[in-house]
C-alpha positions as CSV (number, residue, x, y, z in Angstrom):
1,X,-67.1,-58.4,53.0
2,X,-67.9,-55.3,52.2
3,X,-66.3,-53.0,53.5
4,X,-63.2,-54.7,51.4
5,X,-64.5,-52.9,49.0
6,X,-63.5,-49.7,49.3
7,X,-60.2,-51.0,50.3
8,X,-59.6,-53.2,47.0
9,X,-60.5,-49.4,44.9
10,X,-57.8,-47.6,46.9
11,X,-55.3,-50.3,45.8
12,X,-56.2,-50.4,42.2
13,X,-55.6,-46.1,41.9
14,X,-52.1,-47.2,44.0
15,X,-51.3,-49.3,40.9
16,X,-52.3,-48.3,38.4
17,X,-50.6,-45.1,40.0
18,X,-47.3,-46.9,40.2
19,X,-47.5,-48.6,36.9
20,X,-48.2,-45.1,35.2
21,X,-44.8,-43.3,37.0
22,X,-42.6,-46.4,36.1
23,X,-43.5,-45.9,32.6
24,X,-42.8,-42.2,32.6
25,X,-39.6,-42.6,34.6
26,X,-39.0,-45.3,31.9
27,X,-39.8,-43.0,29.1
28,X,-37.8,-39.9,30.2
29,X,-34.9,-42.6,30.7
30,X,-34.9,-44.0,27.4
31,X,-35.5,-40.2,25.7
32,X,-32.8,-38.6,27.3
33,X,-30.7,-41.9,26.4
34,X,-31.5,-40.9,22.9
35,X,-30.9,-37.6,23.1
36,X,-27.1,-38.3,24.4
37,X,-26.5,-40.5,21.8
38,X,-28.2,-40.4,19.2
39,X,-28.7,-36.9,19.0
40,X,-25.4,-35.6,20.1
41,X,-24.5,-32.6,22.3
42,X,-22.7,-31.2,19.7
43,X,-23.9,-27.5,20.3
44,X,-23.0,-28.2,24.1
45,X,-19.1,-27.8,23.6
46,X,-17.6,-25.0,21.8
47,X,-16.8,-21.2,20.7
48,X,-20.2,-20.6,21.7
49,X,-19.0,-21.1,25.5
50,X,-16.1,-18.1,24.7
51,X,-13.0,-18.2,22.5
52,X,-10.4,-20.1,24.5
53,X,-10.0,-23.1,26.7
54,X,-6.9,-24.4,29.1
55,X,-6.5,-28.5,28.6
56,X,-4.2,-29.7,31.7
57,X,-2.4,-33.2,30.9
58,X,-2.6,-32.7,27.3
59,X,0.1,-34.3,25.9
60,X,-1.6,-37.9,26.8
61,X,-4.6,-39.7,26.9
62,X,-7.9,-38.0,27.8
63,X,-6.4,-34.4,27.9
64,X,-4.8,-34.5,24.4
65,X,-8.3,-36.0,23.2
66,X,-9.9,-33.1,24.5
67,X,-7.5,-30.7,23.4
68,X,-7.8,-32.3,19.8
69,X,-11.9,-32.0,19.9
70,X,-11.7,-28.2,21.0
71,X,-9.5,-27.1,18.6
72,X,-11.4,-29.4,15.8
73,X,-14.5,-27.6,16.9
74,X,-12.6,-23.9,16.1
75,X,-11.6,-22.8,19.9
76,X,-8.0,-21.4,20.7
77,X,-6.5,-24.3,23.2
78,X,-4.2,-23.4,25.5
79,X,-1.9,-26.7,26.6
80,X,-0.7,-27.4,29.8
81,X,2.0,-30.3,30.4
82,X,5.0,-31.9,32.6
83,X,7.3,-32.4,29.3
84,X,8.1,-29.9,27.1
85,X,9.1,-32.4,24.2
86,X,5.7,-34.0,24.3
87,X,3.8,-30.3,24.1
88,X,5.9,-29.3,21.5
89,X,4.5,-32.2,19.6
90,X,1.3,-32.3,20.7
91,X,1.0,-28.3,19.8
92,X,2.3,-29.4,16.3
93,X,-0.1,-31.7,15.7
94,X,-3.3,-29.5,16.9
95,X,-2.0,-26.2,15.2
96,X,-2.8,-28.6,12.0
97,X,-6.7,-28.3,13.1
98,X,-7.1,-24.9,13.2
């Protein structure tokens, strides 16, 4: 009986070791979930990476998003595309941005 002792103190550290690095994995998870959205990475996308930026697919869905949010944000886009009809419009519509 009493050498179950020792045994019974060595499991306590191990849990209360376990419970302390849940919480912290939890904490940093729910911090850097804030951070992302609440906070914004606004900074993270911009001139401040250099003047100009190439946007492949741009005349549809996520490329002419991101070709509208670069040149919202003051960078010089450069649009790539299959049809020139669409680009033409697409150009149009961002040159109104800058």
């Amino acid at each position: 009986m009493e050498s179950a002792l020792p045994v019974a103190g060595f499991l306590y550290w191990v849990g209360a070791g376990t419970v302390a690095y849940v919480a912290l994995r939890i904490s940093y998870s729910l911090f850097t979930a804030f951070r992302v959205w609440g906070v914004g990475n606004e900074a993270g996308v911009g001139p401040g990476l250099g003047e100009w930026a190439v946007v492949t697919g741009s005349t549809d869905g996520i490329g002419k998003s991101y070709a509208e949010e670069l040149a919202k944000r003051g960078m010089k886009v450069v649009l790539i595309s299959r049809s020139q009809d669409k680009l033409d419009q697409v150009s149009s519509e961002i040159s109104n941005y800058a």
